[in-house]
C-alpha positions in Angstrom: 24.2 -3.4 -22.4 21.8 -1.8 -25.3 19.4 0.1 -23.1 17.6 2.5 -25.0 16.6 5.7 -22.8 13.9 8.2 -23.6 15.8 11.6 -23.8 12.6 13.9 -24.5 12.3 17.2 -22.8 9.6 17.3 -19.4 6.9 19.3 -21.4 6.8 21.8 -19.1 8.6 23.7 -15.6 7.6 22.5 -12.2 6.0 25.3 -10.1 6.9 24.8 -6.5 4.3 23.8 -4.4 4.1 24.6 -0.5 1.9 23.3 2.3 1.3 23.6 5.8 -1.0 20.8 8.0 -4.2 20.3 7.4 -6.4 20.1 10.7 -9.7 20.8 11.5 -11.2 21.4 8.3 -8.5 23.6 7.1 -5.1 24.1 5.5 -2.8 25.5 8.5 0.0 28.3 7.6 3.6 26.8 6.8 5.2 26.0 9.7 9.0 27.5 10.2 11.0 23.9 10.0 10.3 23.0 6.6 10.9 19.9 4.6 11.9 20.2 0.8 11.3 17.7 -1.6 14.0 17.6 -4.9 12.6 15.9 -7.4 14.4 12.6 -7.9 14.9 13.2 -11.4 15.9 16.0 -12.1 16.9 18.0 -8.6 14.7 20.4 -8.6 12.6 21.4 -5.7 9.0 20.8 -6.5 7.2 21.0 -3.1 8.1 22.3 0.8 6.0 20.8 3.6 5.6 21.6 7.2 7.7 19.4 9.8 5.2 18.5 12.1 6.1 18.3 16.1 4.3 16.4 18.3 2.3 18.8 19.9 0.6 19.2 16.1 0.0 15.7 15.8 -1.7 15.9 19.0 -3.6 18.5 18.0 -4.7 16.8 15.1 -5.6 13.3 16.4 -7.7 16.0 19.4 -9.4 17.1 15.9 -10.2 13.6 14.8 -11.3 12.4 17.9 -14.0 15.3 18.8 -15.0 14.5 15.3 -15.8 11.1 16.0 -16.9 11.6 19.7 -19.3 15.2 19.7 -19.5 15.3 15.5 -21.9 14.4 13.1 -20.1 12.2 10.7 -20.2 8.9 12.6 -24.3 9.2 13.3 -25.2 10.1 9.3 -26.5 7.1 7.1 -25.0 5.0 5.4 -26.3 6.6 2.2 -25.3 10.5 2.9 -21.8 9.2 3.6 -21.6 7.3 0.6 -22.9 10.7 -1.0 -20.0 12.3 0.4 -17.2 9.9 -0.8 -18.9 9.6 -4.5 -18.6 13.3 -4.7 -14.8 13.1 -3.6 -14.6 10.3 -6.3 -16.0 12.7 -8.7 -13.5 15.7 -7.9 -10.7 13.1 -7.9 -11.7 13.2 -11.9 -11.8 16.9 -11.9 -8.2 16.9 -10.9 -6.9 14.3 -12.1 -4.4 15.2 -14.2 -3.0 17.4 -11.3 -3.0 14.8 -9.0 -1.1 12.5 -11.3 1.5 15.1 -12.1 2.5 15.7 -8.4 2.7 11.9 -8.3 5.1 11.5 -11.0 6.9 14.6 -9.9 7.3 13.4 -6.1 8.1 9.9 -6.4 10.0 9.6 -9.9 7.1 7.3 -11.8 6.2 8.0 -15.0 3.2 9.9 -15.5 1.4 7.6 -17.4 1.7 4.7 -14.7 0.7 7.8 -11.6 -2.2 8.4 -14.2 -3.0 4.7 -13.1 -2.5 5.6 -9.0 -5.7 8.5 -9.7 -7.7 5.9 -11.5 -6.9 3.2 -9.2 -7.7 5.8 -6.2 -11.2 7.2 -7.8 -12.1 3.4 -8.2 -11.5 2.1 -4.6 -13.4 5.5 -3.3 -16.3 4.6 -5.5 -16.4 1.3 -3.8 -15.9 2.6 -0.9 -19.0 4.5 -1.1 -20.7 1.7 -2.3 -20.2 0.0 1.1 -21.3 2.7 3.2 -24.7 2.3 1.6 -24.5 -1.9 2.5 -22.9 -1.7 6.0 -25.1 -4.1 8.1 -25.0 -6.4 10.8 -27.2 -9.4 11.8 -30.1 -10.3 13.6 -30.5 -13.9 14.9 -33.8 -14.9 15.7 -33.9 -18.9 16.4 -32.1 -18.7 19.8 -35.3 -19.8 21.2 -38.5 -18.4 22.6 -38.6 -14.6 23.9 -34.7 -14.6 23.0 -33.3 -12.2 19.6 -29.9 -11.7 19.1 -28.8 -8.4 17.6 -25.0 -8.3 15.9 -24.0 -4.7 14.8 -21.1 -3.4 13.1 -20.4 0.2 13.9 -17.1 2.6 13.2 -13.9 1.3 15.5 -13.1 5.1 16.2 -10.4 7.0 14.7 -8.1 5.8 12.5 -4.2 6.2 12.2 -3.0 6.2 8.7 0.6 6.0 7.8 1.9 5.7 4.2 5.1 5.3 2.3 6.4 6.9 -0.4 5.9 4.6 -3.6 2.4 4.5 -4.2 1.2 7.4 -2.2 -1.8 8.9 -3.6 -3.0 4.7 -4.4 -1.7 2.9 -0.8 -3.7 5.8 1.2 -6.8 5.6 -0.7 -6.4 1.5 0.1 -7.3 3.2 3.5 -9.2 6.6 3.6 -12.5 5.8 1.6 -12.7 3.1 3.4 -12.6 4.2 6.7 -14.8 7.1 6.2 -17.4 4.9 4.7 -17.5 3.5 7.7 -17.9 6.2 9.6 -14.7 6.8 11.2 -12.3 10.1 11.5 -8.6 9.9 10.6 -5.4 11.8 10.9 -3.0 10.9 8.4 0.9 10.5 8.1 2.4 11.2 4.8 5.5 9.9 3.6 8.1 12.8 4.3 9.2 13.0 0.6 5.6 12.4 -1.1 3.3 14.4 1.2 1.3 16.4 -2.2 -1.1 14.4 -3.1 -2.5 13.5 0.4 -2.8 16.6 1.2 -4.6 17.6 -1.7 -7.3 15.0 -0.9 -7.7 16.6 2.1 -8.9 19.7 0.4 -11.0 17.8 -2.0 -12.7 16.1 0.8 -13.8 18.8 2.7 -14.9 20.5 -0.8 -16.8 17.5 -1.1 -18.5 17.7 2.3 -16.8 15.9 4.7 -16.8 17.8 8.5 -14.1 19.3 9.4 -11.9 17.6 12.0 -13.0 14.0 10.1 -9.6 13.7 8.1 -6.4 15.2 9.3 -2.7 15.5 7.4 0.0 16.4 9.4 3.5 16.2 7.6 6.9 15.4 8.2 9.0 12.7 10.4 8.1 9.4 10.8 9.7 9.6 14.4 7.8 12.3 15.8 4.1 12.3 14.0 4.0 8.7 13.7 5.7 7.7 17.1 2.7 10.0 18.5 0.1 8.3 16.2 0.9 5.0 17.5 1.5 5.9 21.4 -1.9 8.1 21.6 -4.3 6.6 23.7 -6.8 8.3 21.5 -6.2 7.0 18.1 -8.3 3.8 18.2 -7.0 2.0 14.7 -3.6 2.2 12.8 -3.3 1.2 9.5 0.6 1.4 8.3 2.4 0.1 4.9 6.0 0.5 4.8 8.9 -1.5 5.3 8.9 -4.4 8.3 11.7 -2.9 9.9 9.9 0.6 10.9 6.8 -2.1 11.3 8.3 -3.5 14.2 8.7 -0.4 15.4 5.4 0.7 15.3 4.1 -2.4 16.8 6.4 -2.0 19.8 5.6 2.0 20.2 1.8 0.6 20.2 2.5 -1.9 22.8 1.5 0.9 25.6 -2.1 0.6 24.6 -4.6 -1.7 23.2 -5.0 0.4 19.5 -5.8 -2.2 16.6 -3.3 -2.7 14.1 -3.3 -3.3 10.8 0.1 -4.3 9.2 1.4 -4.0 5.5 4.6 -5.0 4.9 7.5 -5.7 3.0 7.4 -8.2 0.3 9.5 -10.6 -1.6 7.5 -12.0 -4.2 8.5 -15.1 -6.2 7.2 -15.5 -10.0 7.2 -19.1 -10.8 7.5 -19.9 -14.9 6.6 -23.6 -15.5 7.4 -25.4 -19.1 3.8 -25.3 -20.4 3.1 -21.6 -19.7 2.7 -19.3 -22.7 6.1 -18.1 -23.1 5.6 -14.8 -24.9 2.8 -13.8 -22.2 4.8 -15.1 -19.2 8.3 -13.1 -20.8 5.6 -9.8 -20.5 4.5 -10.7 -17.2 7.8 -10.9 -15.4 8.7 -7.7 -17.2 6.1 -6.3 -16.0 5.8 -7.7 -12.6 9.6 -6.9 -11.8 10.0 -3.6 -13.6 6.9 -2.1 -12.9 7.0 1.4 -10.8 11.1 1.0 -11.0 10.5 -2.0 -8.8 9.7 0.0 -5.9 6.6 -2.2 -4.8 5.7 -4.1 -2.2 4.3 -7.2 -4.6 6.8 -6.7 -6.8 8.0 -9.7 -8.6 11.4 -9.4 -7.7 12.6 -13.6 -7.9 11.9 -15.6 -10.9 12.5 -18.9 -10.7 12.1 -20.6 -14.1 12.0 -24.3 -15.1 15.6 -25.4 -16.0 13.8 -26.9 -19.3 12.9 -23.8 -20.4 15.1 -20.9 -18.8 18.2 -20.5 -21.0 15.3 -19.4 -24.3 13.7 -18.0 -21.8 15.8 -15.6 -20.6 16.9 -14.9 -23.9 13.7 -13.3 -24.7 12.9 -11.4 -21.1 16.9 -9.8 -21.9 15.7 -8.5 -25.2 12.6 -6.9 -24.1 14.1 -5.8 -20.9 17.1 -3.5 -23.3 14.2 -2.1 -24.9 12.4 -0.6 -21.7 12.6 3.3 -21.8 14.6 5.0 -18.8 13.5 8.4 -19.0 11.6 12.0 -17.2 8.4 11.1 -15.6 6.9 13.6 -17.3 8.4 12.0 -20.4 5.2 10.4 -22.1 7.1 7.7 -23.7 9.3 6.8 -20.6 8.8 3.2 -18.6 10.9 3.2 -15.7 11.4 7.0 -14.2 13.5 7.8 -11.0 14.2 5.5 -7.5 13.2 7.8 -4.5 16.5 9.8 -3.2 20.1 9.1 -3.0 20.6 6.7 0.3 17.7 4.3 -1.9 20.0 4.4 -5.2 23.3 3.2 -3.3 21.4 0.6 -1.3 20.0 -1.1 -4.5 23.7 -0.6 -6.3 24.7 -1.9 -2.9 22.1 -5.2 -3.4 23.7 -5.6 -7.0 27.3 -5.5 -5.9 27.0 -7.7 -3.3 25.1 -10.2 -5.1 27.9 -10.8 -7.7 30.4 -11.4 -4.7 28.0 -14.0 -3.7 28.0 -15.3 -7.3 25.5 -14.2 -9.2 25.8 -13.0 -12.8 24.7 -9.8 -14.3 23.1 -10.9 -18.0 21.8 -6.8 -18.0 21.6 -3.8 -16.5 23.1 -3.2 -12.9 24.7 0.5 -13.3 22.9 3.5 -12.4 22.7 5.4 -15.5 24.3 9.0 -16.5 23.0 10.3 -19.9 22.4 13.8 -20.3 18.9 14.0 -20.1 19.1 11.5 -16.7 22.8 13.0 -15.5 20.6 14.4 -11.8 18.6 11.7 -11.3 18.5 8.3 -9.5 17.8 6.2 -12.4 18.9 2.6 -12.4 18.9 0.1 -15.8 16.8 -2.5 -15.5 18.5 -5.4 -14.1 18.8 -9.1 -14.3 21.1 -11.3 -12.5 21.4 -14.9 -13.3 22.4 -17.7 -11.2 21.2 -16.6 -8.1 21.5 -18.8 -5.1 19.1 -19.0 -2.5 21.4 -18.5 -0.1 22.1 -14.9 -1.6 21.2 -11.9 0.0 19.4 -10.1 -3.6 17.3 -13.4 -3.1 16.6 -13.0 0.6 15.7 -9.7 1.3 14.0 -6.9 -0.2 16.0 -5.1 -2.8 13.0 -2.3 -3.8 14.2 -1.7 -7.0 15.0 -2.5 -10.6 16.8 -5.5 -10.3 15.2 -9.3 -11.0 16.8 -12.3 -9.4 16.9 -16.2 -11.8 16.6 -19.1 -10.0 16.1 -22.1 -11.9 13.8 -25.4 -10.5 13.5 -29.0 -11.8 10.4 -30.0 -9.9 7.1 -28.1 -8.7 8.0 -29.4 -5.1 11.5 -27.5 -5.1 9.5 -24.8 -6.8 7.2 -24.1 -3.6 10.1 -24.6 -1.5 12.1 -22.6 -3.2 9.3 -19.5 -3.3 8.6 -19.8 0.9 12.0 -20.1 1.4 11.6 -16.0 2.4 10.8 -14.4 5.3 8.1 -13.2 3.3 4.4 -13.6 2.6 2.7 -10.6 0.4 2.4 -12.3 -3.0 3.4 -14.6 -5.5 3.1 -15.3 -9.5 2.4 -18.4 -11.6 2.7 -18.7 -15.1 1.3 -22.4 -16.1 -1.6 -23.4 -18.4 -2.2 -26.8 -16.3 -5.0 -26.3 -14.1 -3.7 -28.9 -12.0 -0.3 -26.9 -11.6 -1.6 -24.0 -11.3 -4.4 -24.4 -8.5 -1.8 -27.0 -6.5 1.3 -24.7 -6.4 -1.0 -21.9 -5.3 -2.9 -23.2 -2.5 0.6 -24.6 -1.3 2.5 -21.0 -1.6 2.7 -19.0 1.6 1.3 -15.7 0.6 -1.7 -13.0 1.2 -2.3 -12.9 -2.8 -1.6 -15.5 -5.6 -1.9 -14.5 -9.3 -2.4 -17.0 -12.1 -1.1 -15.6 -15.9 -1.4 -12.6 -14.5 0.6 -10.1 -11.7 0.0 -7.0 -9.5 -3.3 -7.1 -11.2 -6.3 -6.9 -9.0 -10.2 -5.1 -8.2 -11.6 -3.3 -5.0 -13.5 -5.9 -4.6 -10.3 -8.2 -3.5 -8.6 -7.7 -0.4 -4.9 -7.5 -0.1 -2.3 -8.2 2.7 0.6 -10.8 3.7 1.4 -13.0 6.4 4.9 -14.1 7.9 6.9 -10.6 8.1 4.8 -9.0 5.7 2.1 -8.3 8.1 -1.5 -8.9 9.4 -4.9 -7.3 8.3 -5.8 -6.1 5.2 -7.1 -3.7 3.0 -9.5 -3.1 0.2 -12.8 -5.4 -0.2 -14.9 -6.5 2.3 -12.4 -7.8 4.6 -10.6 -4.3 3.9 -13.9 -2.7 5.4 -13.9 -4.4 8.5 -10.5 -3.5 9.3 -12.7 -0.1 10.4 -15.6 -1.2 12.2 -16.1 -3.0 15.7 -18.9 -5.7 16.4 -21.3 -4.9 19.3 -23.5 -7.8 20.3 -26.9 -7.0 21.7 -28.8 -10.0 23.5 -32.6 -9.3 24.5 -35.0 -11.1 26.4 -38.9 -11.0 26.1 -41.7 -12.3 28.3 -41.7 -13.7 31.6 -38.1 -13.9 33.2 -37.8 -16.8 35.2 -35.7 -16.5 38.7 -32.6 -18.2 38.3 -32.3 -18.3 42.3 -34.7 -20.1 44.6 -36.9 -17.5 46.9 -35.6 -19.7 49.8 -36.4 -18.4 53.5 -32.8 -17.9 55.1 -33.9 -15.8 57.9 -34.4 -19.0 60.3 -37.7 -18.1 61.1 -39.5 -21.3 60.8 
């Protein structure tokens, strides 16, 4: 293996950060159980959060809902909340670089791809605002005489937002903008580990005007503040992304009450190379799509299966460029791939790899967690490719989360498709073909929420996002992503005249 690592030194020292809840408009004091989070690159301890008990999170979703229920947030126009939220966009800029340091510092990334999270986030919140100025509903005026319909989207309520720890700054702002541009209140559930940068919105937002008691952070386990989110009678909606496992959960800890859910889940995507793709753009795409955030992503591209025509050159060239990705410090400028989450994460994927080559597979690079000097505390994991996967192989089954691309090779488009919803799965998938024909066939007949065509976890907050099968229901961003926060209220009037509908019939006898 010729994996060359970035051994710069982090340009500065961490300062520890510390937090308490954030409720009602305002940052609460530090509670006395505590959660520390070690960097997962270097050990250190860059931030302590508050571990929140249920009668916090009560307290907290009591917040949200007098918000939404006595409060004025909910009853303002569409435009003054889309004041609101641009503002928040526009102190999102202010800070950005501090948000994207407590992002890289948190979760392991390098900086420059958590730079990409804050622009990302200020994007979708621009949008965001953009729809609180065009919420509408309809009017239906040829039901015949004296007889107008009246269709009205309003805000569902208040809003339960969970989030994991890969994308945590980007997955939650998938949500929040969104849901306040429609004019609902939200208490939010950090991931334990990657709590900063949530919480940091909630101080932006109220310096950007929004009420207090309309967004709510309470921190810590996912057993306690999110068991409580999803049992409350009071929370109306709850929007989670995380793994499928703890999604069942949820979904049977909701099954008390009638909340809508809205369901992001795991993923195991597929990236199909056909023969007449462009090689040297498809070789960068599966880099890319694979590699990308260490791998810990829900539409990551984690199976290729390759055209046996082409795969052995193929392969060749996505081995070369893969030895010459930079493991390093996420605040290394120059690094690629930074840190997997904690400890348990790093021996599962190890775990994934091992196992895998007992079921026959063949590492062709990577698969050892690394040990430099400069990476010697950290979870950092080459990049990884294993050949000759089977389909029957658990590294091609289930979600692995991590550096590590599975080869399958194909002979026909048909054993292609089957081959890509032969998963559990259903988040996204990837083609690489420059026949129209090819490409627009395969895709309508692949079995996910999103399909990307000579391009990979690319997308616009315009375009709505979500799976089916075991990655989920509902979705976020766009329109569609919107209405995941409103309810629809028909109003039916009548004009003129009404016309009896029973007969004034004597029934008295008399005569």
């Amino acid at each position: 293996m010729n994996v060359e690592l970035n051994v710069q030194t982090p340009p500065t020292e961490t300062t520890l950060r510390t937090y308490g809840h954030y409720i009602g408009g305002r940052e609460r004091a530090q509670g006395e159980k505590t959660v520390d989070r070690n960097s997962p690159a270097t050990g250190q301890v860059v931030a302590r959060y508050s571990s929140g008990t249920a009668e916090e999170t009560k307290e907290a979703i009591k917040a949200a809902r007098d918000a939404f229920d006595e409060g004025t947030w909910p009853h303002l126009s569409g435009q003054d909340r889309s004041r609101v939220l641009n503002r928040l966009a526009s102190l999102m800029q202010r800070d950005f670089e501090k948000l994207a340091r407590i992002e890289a510092e948190e979760t392991g990334k390098p900086l420059r791809l958590a730079r990409g999270d804050v622009r990302g986030s200020i994007g979708l919140t621009e949008y965001a605002a953009a729809l609180a100025l065009t919420m509408h509903g309809d009017v239906h005026t040829n039901l015949g005489p004296g007889f107008t319909g009246l269709v009205t989207r309003e805000p569902a309520g208040v809003v339960g937002m969970i989030t994991p720890w890969n994308f945590p700054l980007l997955l939650l702002m998938q949500k929040l903008p969104f849901a306040l541009a429609a004019g609902c209140t939200a208490v939010a559930k950090p991931a334990e580990v990657t709590s900063g940068t949530t919480l940091e919105i909630a101080k932006l937002a109220t310096e950007a005007g929004v009420p207090g008691g309309v967004f709510n952070v309470v921190t810590g386990r996912g057993s306690v503040v999110g068991q409580q989110l999803a049992e409350s009678e009071s929370v109306d909606v709850l929007s989670f992304t995380g793994s499928t496992d703890v999604g069942r959960r949820i979904i049977e800890a909701s099954g008390t009450n009638s909340k809508r859910l809205s369901m992001e889940l795991g993923g195991k995507a597929a990236t199909i190379v056909f023969p007449d793709a462009n090689i040297e753009e498809a070789v960068e795409g599966v880099l890319f799509g694979v590699f990308f955030n260490q791998g810990e992503c829900c539409v990551s591209g984690a199976r290729l299966l390759v055209h046996e025509e082409i795969a052995d050159t193929f392969l060749a060239a996505l081995v070369e460029r893969a030895q010459r990705l930079a493991v390093g410090q996420p605040l290394d400028e120059g690094s690629d791939i930074g840190a997997l989450i904690h400890a348990d994460h790093l021996k599962t994927v190890l775990d994934y790899i091992t196992l895998a080559q007992e079921r026959g597979a063949k590492v062709i690079t990577g698969g050892e967690q690394l040990h430099t000097a400069n990476l010697r505390q950290g979870y950092f994991v080459a990049p990884t490719i294993l050949d000759q996967v089977d389909p029957a192989n658990p590294a091609f089954l289930e979600e692995i989360f991590g550096p590590v691309l599975t080869v399958t090779r194909f002979r026909s488009t048909d054993e292609a498709i089957s081959l890509a919803n032969a998963v559990e799965f259903g988040l996204a998938n990837t083609i690489w073909s420059k026949n129209i024909d090819t490409a627009l066939s395969v895709g309508r007949a692949l079995r996910s929420g999103t399909v990307w065509i000579n391009t990979t976890i690319d997308g616009a907050p315009q375009l709505p996002g979500g799976g089916v099968k075991n990655s989920g229901y509902g979705r976020e961003m766009g329109q569609a992503g919107f209405d995941e926060f409103t309810e629809i209220k028909t109003i039916q009037i009548r004009t003129g005249k009404r016309e009896p509908f029973f007969r004034d019939v004597d029934n008295t006898g008399a005569g």
